[in-house]
C-alpha positions as CSV (number, residue, x, y, z in Angstrom):
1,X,96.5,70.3,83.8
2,X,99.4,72.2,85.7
3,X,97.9,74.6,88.5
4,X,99.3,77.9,87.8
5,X,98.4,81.1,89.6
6,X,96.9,84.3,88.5
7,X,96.8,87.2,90.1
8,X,94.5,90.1,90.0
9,X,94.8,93.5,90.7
10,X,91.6,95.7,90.8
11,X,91.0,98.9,91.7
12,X,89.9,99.8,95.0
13,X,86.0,100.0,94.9
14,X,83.6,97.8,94.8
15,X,82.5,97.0,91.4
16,X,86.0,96.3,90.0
17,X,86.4,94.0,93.0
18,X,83.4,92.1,92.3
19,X,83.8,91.9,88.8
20,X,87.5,89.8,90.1
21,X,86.2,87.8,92.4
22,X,83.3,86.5,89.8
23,X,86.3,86.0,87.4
24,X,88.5,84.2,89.9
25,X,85.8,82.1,91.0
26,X,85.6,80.9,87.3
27,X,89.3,80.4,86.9
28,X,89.2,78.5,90.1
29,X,86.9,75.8,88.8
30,X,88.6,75.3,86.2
31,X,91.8,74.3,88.7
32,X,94.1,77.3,88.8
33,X,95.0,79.4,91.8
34,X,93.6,82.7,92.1
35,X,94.9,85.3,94.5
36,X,94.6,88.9,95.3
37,X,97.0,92.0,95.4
38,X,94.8,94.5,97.0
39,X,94.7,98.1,98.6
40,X,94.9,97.2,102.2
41,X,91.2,98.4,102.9
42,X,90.1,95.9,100.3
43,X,91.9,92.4,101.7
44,X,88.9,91.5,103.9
45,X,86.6,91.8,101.0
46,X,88.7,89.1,98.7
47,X,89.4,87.4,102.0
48,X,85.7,87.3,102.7
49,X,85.1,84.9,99.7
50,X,88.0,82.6,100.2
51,X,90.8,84.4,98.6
52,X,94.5,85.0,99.4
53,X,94.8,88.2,98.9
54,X,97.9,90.2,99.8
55,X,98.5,94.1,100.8
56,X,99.6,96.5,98.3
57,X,100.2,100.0,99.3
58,X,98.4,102.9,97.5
59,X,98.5,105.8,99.5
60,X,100.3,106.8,103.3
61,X,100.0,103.6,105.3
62,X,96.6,103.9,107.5
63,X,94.0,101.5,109.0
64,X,91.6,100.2,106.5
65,X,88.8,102.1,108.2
66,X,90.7,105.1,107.9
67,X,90.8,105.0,104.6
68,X,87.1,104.2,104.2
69,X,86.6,106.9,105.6
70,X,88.9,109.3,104.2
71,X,87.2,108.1,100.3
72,X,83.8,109.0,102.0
73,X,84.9,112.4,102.8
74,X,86.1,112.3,99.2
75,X,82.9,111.5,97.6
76,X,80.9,113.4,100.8
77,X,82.9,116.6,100.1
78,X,82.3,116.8,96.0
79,X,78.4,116.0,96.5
80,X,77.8,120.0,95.3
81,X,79.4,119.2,92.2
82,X,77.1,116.2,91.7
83,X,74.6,119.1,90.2
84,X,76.9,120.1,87.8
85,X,77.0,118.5,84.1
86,X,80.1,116.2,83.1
87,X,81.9,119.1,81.3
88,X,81.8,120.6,84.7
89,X,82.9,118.4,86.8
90,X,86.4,117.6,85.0
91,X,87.5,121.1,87.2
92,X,86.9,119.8,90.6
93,X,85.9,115.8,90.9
94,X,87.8,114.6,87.7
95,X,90.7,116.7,88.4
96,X,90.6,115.5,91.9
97,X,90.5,112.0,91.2
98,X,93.2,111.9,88.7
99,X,95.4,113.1,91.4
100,X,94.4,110.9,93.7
101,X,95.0,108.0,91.2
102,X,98.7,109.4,89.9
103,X,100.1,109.3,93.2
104,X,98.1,105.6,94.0
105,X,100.5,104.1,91.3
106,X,103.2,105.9,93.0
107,X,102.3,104.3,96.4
108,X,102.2,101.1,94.8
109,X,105.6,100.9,92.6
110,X,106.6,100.6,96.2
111,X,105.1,97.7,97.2
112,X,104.5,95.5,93.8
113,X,107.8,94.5,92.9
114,X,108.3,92.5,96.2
115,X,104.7,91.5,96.3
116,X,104.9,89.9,92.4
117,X,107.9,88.4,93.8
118,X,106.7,86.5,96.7
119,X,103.7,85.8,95.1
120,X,105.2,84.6,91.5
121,X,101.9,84.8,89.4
122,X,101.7,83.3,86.0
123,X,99.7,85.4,84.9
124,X,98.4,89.4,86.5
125,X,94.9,90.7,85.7
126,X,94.7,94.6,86.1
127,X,91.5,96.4,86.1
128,X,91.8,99.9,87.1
129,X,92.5,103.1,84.9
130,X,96.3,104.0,85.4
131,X,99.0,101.5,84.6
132,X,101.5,100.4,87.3
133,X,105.4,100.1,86.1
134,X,105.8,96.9,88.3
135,X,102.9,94.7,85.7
136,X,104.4,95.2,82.8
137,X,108.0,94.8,84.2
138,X,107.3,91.5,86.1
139,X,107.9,89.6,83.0
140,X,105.0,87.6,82.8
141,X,101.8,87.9,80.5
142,X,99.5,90.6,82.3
143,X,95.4,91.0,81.2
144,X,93.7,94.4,81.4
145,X,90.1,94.4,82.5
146,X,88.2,97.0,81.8
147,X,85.2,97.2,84.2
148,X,83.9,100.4,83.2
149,X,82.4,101.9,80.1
150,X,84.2,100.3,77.2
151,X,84.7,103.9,75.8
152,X,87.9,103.3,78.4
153,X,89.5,102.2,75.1
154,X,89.6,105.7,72.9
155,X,88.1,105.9,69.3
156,X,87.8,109.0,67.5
157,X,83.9,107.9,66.4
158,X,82.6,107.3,69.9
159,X,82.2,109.2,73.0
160,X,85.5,110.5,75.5
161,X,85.3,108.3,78.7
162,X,83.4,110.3,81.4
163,X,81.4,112.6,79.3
164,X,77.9,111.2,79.0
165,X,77.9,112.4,75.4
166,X,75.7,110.9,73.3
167,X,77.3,108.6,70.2
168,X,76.2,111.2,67.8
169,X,77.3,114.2,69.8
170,X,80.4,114.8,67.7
171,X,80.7,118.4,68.8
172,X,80.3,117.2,72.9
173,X,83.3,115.1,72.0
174,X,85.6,117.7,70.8
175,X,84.2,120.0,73.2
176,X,84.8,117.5,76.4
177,X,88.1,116.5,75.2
178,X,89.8,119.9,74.6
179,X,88.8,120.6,78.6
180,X,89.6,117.1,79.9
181,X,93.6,117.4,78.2
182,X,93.8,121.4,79.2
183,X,93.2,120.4,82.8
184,X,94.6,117.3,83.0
185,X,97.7,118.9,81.4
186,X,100.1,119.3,84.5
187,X,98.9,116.2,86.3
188,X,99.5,114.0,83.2
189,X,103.2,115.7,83.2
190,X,103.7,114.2,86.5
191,X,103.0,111.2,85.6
192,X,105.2,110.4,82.2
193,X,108.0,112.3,84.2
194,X,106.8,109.2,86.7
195,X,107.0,106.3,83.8
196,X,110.9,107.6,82.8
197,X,112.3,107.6,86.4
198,X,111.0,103.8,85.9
199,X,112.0,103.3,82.5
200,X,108.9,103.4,80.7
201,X,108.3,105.4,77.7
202,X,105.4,108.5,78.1
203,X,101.9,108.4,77.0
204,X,100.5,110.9,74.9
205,X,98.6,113.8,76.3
206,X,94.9,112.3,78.3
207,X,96.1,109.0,78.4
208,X,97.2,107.3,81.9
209,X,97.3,103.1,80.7
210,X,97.5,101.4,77.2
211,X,95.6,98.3,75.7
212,X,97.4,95.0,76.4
213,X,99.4,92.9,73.9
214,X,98.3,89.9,75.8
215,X,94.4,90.3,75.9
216,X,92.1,93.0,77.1
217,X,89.1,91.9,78.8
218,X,85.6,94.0,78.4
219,X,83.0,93.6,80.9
220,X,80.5,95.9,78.7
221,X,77.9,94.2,76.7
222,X,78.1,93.6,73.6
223,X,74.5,94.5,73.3
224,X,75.0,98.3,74.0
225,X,78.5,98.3,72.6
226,X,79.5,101.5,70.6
227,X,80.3,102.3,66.8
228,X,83.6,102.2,66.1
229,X,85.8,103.9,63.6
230,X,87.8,101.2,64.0
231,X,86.5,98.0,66.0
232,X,88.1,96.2,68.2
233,X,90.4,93.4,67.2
234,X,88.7,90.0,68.8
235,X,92.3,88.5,69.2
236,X,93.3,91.4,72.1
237,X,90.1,92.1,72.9
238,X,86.9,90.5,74.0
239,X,83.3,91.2,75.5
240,X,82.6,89.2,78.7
241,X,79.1,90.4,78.7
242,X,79.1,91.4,82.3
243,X,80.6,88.9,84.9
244,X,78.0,88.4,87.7
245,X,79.2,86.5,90.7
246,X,77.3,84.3,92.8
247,X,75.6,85.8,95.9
248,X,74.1,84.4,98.8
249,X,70.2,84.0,98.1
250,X,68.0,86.6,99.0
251,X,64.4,86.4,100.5
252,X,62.6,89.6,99.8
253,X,60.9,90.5,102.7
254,X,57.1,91.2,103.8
255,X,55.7,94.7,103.4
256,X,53.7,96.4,105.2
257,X,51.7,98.3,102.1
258,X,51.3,97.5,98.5
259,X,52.3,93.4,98.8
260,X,51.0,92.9,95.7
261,X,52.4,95.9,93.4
262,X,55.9,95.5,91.5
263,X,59.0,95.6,93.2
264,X,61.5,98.2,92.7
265,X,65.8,98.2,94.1
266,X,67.1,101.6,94.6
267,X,70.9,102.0,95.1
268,X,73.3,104.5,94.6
269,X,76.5,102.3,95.9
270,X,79.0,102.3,98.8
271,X,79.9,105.5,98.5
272,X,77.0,107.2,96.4
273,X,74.5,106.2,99.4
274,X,76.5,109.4,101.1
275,X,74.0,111.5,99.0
276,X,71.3,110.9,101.9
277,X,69.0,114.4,100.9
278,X,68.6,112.6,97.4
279,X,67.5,108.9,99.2
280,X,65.1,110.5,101.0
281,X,63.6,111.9,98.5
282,X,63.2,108.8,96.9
283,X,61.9,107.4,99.6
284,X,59.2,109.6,100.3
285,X,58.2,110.4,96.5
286,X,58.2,106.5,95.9
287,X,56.2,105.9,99.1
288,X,53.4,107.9,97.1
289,X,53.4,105.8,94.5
290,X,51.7,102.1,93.7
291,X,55.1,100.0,94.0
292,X,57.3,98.7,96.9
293,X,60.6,99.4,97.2
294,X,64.2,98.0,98.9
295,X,66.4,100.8,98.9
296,X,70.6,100.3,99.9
297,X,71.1,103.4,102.2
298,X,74.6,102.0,103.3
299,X,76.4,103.1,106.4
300,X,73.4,106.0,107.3
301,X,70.9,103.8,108.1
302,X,70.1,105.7,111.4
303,X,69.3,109.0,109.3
304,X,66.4,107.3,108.2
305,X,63.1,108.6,110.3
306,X,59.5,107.7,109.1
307,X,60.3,105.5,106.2
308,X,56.9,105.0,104.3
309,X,55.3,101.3,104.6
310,X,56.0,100.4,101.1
311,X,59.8,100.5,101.5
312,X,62.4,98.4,103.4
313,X,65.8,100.4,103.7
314,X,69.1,98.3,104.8
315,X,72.9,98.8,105.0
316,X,73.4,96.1,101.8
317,X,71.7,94.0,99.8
318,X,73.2,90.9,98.1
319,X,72.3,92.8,94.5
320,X,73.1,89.6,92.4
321,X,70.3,88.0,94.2
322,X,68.1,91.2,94.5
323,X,67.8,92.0,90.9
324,X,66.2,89.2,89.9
325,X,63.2,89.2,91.8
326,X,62.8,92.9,91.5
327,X,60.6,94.9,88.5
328,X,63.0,98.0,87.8
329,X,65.9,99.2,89.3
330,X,67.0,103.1,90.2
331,X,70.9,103.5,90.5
332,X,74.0,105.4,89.9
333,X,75.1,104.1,86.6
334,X,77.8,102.1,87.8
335,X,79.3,99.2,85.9
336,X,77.9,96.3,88.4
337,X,74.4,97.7,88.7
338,X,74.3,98.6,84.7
339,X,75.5,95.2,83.6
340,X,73.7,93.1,86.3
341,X,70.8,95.3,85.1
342,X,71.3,94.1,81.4
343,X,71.9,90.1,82.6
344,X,68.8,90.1,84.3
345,X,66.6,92.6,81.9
346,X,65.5,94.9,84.3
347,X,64.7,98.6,82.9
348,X,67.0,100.8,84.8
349,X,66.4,104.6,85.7
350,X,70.1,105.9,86.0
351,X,70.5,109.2,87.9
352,X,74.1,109.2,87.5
353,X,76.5,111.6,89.4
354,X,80.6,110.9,88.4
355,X,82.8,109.5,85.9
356,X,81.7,106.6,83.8
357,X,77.5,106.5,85.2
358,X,77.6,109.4,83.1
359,X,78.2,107.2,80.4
360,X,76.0,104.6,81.2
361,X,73.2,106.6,82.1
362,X,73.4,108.0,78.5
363,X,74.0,104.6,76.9
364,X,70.8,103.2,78.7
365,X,68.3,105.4,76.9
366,X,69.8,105.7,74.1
367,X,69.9,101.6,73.9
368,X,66.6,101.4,74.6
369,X,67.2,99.9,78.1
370,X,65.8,102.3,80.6
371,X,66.1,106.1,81.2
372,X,68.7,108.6,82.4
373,X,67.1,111.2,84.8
374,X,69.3,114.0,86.9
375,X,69.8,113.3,90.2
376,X,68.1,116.6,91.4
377,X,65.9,118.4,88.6
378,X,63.1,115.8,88.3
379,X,59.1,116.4,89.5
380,X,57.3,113.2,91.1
381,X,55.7,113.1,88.0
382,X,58.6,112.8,86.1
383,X,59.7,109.9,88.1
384,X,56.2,108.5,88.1
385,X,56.1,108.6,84.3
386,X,59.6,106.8,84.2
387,X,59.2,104.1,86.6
388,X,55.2,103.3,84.8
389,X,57.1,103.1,81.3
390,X,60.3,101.1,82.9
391,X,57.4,98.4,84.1
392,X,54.4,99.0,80.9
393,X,56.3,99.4,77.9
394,X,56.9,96.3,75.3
395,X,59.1,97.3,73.5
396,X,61.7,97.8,76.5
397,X,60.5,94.7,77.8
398,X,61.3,92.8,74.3
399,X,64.2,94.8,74.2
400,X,65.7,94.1,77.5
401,X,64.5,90.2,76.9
402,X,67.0,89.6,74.1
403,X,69.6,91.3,75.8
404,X,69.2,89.4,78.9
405,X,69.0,86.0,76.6
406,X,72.3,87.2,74.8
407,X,74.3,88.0,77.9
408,X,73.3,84.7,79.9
409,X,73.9,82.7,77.3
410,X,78.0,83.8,77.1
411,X,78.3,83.6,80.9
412,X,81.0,86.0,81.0
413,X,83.1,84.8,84.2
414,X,83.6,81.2,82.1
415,X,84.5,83.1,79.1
416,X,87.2,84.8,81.0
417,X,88.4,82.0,82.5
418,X,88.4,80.0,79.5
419,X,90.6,82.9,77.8
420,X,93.0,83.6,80.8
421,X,93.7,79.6,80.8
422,X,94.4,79.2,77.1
423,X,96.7,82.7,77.8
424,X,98.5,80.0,80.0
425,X,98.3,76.7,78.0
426,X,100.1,79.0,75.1
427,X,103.4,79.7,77.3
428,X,103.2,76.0,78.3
């Protein structure tokens, strides 16, 4: 077999990054090269696990921790409208972040052309939400991944991406839609008027990318996959059924309190650990309760006073290894922690806050999976019930058991690899 090289292109956060890297890792074993074009805060990160992984440009020029810090102060500064429902958030947060990623594409058409060139992949992986001019130009077979909810990819039978609308919630649809496309209206002008100056025909009003001709990978489960009007063609698209990397091993530590009881993970992310008045009051209700607990507080560690025997708090956790070993899991609803969930079968309480945990979180219960519960309007008893029925109930457990089975049995990072590679072997 010819080496060739593929290159991918995630967005810059965490759980499209990891989702990569377990996908390169895959590709890599089977002999191909896999490098990295990556926002300039993220090139440690690929680097980190033995990639190459080279600088692309999507905002101003400024040192990686200056741009960690200025998406803190994004998420920090938006935590009020973290109590608001998804509707009510496309206003402030959504409109926000569209912004944000219109002019990241901008940033990057200014970089990407040269970088493709010196890097002349045989193949480009993209897995964010906007397209970039310079992928489809390049002239070379390009994938999309789609890390988050697979409601990404629009059907008129299922729910718009971001809304937390039930399946059956035909009137949340309309509703959600008509407010997403008025206020996404002048934004989404910018853009097209963006795609002309480089040559590329508009997109119709809401959307900001389009389904590959090549392939489209999911990483969503086919497990807790929606019903499509009309279902997804299996020749442009396919289910990877999550793609969890390998992590360094994890040794759960001693406690000082309740050894013996089940083991629960808390995390809320990177950037969702910012929400420190809603951690603590995990902690403290959970340090009531018959369980222990590890709980990722991120980069505010030293905020934590007084944490109750029964839980350990640190910076990071390797999750792939955490899960595991743990009994149920609390988190945000994103896409890493609600598929590694689903590999694994561990009930999950979501407690979502933006963009696609809302979908999740609603996809979980209404799988049979685990629970949605708002971040802020909950009792101790209400958690209590939850977290007894996440660890009691048999029909979650039997439920979560065949999912678990389903999913490890596909091992979703091969599957990709196998399908970027025969991409490859067909231009050969």
């Amino acid at each position: 077999m010819t080496q060739k090289t593929i290159a991918f292109f995630p967005e810059a956060a965490y759980g499209p990054a990891l989702n990569s890297v377990g996908i390169a890792q895959a590709v890599e074993a089977l002999g191909h090269k896999a490098v990295f074009l990556s926002d300039p805060g993220f090139v440690g990160v690929y680097e980190g696990y033995g990639f190459e992984a080279h600088p692309v440009n999507l905002s101003a020029p400024m040192p990686p921790e200056q741009m960690a810090k200025f998406w803190e102060d994004f998420i920090n500064g938006h935590i009020p409208n973290f109590r608001k429902a998804p509707i009510d958030q496309i206003d402030n947060y959504v409109k926000d972040c569209w912004t944000a990623i219109v002019d990241s594409a901008k940033w990057a058409q200014k970089d990407l052309p040269d970088v493709l060139a010196r890097v002349k992949p045989d193949l480009i992986c993209v897995d964010n939400v906007i397209l970039f001019p310079a992928i489809k130009q390049h002239g070379v077979p390009w994938v999309r991944i789609i890390s988050c909810s697979e409601n990404e990819i629009e059907d008129e039978a299922i729910p718009p991406h971001l809304s937390g609308c039930r399946q059956d919630d035909t009137a949340g649809h309309a509703a959600f839609r008509d407010r997403f496309n008025a206020a996404i209206q002048p934004i989404h002008d910018d853009y097209n008027a963006f795609l002309a100056e480089n040559g590329l025909e508009p997109y119709p009003l809401g959307q900001f990318f389009e389904a590959s001709p090549f392939m489209n990978l999911l990483l969503y489960p086919e497990p807790v996959k929606f019903d499509r009007a009309h279902p997804l063609d299996p020749a442009r698209f396919q289910y990877l059924e999550g793609c969890v990397r390998r992590e360094k091993p994890y040794e759960v530590p001693a406690f000082a309190a309740n050894a013996d009881k089940p083991l629960l993970y808390v995390s809320f992310g990177s950037l969702g650990a910012g929400d420190t008045e809603l951690l603590k009051r995990l902690i403290a209700t959970i340090g009531t309760l018959p369980y222990r607990a590890l709980v990722n507080v991120g980069d505010y560690k030293d905020q934590y006073a007084d944490v109750p025997p029964n839980v350990v708090i640190d910076s990071w956790f390797p999750q792939p290894s955490v899960i595991p070993q743990v009994d149920a899991v609390i988190h945000h609803g994103g896409n890493n922690s609600f598929t590694e969930c689903l590999f694994f079968g561990k009930p999950a309480i979501i407690m979502p806050y933006v963009w696609d945990g809302h979908d999740n979180a609603t996809r979980v219960e209404e799988t049979g999976h685990g629970f949605r519960m708002p971040r802020y309007d909950w009792t101790d008893a209400d958690l209590a019930a939850r977290l007894e029925a996440c660890i009691t109930d048999p029909a979650m457990k039997a439920k979560l058991a065949a999912t678990s089975a389903h999913m490890q049995a596909r091992n979703g990072q091969k599957k990709a690899a196998g399908i970027l590679d025969g991409l490859l072997e067909a231009r050969a």
